[in-house]
C-alpha positions as CSV (number, residue, x, y, z in Angstrom):
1,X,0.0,0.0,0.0
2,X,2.5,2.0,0.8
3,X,4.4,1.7,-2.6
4,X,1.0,2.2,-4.1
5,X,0.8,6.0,-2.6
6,X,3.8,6.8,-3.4
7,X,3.0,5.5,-7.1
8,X,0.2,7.5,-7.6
9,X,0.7,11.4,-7.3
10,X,4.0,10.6,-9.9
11,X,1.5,9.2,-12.2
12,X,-0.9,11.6,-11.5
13,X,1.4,14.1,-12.4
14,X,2.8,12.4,-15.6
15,X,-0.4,12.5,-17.8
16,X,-1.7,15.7,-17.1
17,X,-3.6,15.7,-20.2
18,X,-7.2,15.8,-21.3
19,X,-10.0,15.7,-23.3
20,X,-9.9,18.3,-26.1
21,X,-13.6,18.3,-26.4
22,X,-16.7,17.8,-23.9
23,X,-18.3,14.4,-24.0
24,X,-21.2,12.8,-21.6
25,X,-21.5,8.7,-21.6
26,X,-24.1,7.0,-20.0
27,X,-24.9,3.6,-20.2
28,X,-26.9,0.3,-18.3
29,X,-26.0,-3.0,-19.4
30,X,-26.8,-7.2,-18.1
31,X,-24.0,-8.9,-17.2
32,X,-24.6,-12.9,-17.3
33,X,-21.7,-13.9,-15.2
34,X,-20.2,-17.3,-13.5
35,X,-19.0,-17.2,-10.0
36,X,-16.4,-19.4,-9.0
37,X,-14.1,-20.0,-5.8
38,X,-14.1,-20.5,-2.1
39,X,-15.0,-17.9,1.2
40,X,-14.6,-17.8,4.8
41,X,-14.9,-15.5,7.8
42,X,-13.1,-14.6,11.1
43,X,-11.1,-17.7,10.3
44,X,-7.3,-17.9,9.6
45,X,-7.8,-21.7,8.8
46,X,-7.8,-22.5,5.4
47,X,-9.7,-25.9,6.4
48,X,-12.7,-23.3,6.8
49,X,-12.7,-22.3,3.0
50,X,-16.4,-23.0,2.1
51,X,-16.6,-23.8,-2.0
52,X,-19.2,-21.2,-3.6
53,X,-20.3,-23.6,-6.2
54,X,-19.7,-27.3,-4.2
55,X,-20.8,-26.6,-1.1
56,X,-23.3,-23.7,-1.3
57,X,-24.7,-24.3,-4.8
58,X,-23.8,-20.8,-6.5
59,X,-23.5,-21.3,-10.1
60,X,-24.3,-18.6,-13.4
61,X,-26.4,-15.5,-12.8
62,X,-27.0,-12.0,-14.3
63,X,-27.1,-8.5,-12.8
64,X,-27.7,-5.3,-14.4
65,X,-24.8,-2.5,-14.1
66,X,-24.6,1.4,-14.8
67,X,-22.3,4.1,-15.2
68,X,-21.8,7.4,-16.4
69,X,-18.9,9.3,-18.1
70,X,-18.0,12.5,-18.4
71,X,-14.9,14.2,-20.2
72,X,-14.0,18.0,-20.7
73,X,-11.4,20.1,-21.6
74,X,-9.4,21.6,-19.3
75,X,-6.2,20.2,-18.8
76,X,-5.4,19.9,-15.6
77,X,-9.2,18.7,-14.3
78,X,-9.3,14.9,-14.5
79,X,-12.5,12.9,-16.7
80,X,-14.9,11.1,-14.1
81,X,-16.7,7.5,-14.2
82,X,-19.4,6.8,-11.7
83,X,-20.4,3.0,-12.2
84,X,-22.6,1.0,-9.6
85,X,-22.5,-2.9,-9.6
86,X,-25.0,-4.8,-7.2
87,X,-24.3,-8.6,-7.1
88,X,-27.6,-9.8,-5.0
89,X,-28.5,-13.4,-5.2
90,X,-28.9,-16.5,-3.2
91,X,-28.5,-20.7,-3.4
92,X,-29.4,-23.8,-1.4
93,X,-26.5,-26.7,-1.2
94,X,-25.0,-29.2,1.1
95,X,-21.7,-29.0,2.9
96,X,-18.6,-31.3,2.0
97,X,-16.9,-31.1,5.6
98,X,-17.4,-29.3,8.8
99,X,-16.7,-25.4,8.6
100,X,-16.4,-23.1,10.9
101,X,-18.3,-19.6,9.7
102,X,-17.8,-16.9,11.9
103,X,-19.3,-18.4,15.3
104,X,-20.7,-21.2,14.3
105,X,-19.7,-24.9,13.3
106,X,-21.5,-26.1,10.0
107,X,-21.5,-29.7,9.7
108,X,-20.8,-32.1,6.9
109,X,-23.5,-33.2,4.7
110,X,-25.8,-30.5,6.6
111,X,-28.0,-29.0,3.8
112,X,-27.3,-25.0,3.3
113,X,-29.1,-22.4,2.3
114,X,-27.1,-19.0,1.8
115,X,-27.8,-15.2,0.4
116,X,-25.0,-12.8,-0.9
117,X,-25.4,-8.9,-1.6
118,X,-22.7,-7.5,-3.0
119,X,-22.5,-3.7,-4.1
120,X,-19.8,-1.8,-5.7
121,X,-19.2,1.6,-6.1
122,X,-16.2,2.6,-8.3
123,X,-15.7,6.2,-9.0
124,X,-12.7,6.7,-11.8
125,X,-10.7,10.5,-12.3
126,X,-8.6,9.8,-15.1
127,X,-6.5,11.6,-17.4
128,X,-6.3,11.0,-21.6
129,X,-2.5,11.0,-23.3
130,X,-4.0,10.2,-26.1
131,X,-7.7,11.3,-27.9
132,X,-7.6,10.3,-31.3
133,X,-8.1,7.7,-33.3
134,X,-6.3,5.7,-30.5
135,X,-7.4,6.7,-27.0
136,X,-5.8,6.0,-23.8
137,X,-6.9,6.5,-20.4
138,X,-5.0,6.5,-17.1
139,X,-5.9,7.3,-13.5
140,X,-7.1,6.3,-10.3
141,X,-10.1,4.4,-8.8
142,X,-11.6,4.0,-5.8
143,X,-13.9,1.1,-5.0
144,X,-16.2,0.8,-2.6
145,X,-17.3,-3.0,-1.7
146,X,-20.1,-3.3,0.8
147,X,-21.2,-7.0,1.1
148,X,-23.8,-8.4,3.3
149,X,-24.2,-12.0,3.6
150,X,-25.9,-15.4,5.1
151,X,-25.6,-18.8,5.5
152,X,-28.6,-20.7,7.4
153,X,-28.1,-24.3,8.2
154,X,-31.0,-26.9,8.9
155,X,-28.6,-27.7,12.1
156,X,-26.2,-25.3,13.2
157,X,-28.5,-21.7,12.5
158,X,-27.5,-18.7,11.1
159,X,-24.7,-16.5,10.8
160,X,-23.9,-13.5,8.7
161,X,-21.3,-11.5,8.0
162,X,-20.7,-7.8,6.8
163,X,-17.7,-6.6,5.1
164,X,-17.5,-3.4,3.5
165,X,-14.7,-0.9,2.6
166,X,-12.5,1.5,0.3
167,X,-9.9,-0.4,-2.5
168,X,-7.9,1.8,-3.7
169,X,-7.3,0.9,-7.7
170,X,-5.0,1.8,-11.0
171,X,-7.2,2.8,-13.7
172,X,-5.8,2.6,-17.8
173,X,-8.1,2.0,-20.6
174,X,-7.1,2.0,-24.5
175,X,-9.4,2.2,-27.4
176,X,-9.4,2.2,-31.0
177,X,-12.2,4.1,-33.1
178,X,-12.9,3.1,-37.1
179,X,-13.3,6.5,-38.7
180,X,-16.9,7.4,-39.8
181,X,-18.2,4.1,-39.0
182,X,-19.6,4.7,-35.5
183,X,-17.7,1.3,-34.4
184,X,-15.1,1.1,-31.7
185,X,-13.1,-1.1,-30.1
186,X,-11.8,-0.8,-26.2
187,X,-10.3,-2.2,-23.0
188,X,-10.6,-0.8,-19.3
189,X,-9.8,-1.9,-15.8
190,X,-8.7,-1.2,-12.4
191,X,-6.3,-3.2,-10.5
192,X,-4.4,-3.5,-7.2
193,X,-2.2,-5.3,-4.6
194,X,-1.5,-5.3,-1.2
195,X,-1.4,-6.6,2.5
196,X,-2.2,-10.8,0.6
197,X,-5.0,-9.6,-0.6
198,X,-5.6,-9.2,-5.3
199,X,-8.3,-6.7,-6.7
200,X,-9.4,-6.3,-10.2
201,X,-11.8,-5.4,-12.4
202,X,-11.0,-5.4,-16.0
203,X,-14.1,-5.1,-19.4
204,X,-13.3,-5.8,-23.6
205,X,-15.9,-4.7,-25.4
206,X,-17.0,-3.3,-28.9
207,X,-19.2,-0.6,-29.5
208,X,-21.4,1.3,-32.4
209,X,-22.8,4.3,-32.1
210,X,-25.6,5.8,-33.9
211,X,-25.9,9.7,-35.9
212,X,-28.8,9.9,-33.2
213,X,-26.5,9.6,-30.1
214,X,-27.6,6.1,-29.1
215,X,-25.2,3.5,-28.8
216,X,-25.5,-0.4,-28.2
217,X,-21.9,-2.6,-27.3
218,X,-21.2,-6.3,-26.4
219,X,-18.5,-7.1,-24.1
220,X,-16.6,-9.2,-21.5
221,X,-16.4,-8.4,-17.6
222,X,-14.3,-10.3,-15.1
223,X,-14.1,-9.3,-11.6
224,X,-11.7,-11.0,-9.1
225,X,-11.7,-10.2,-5.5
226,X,-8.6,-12.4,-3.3
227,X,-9.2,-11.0,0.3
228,X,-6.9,-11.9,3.0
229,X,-8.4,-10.8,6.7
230,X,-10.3,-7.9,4.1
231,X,-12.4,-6.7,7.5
232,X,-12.3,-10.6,8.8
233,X,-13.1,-11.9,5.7
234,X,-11.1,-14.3,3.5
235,X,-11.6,-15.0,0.3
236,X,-10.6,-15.9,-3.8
237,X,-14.0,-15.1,-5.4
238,X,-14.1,-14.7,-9.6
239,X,-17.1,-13.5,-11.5
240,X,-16.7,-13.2,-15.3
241,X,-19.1,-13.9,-18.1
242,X,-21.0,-12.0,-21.4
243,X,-22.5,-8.6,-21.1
244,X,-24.9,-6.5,-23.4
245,X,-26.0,-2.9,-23.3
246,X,-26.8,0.6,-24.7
247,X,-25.9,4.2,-23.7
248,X,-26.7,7.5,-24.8
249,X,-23.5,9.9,-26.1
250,X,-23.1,13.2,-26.7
């Protein structure tokens, strides 16, 4: 982390460049994602990870997402993306061994069911080198992750557990626009390491957009959050999958 601060105000300061016009993006799109890995909480013990998809059942899903852009002109202001991401959903499965979740002991073979909320926030300042035919995009972005969630055994009860908190991120993007075609090409994510625990976020997509501002793109999303005693949880948790949307730009 420390590294990571000092990192940032040089890079903030190396591409102090914008924009040369003013540009509002915003867009909702449905993300049909797989989940895939293993969770546990207030345990150190990695005989207490708990298998999303083997033991509690979780398997492919879809959420809807938004976001908003805006870019401008002066130079030493950075561009802004707001995007919100709620992962809310919920699976019944039976336990492969005895776990220890929070303060209580599931056992084996002890049928599960379980509820997950997970919202992010990321908001994105970002400066453009490059505006062209080629675009590139590099910043900062800080996540917010507040996650509520439950597991309920027919034996053992209930417990929950709520995490939530600020990550920290590097932001770079690069794009590649077909001249007088309306169809575009780009990559964007955020990304970050530190204290044993992994964060990022990355999208490929391709876009058209219309003479009457409306816009439609197809893309990939992969999220992947490896948490190590991230406010007492523990976990390597990836969602990734197809996504679909339109946006208005002007």
């Amino acid at each position: 982390m420390k590294k990571l601060l000092l990192v940032l105000p040089l890079l903030w300061l190396s591409v102090a460049a914008s924009a040369d016009t003013l540009g509002f993006r915003v867009g909702v799109a449905n993300w049909g994602y797989d989940v895939s890995g293993f969770a546990r909480y207030q345990s150190t013990s990695t005989a207490d990870n708990i298998d999303v998809n083997n033991d509690l059942g979780y398997d492919d899903d879809s959420l809807t997402f938004i976001y908003a852009v805006l870019e401008h002109p002066v130079p030493i202001l950075p561009n802004i993306k707001v995007s919100r991401t709620n992962i809310d959903t919920d699976a019944n499965g039976i336990l492969s061994a005895n776990f220890n979740y929070g303060n209580i002991m599931f056992t084996v073979n002890e049928p599960v069911t379980s509820e997950v909320e997970l919202n992010q926030t990321d908001i994105t300042l970002f400066y453009q080198p490059l505006d062209n035919v080629v675009s590139l995009d590099i910043g900062l972005n800080a996540k917010y992750i507040d996650s509520k969630s439950s597991i309920s055994g027919a034996i053992s009860g209930t417990e929950n557990a709520d995490v939530s908190g600020w990550v920290p991120m590097l932001y770079a993007g690069v794009g590649i626009d077909l001249p007088f075609s309306g169809l575009a090409v780009s990559a964007d994510g955020s990304f970050v390491t530190y204290d044993g625990s992994d964060f990022y976020d990355y999208s490929l997509r391709a876009t058209y957009t219309t003479p009457w501002f409306l816009g439609v793109e197809l893309g990939y999303r992969k999220i992947k959050l490896d948490l190590d005693d991230f406010d007492g949880s523990y976990a390597n948790v990836e969602f990734d999958g197809v996504y679909a949307g339109l946006y208005l730009q002007f």
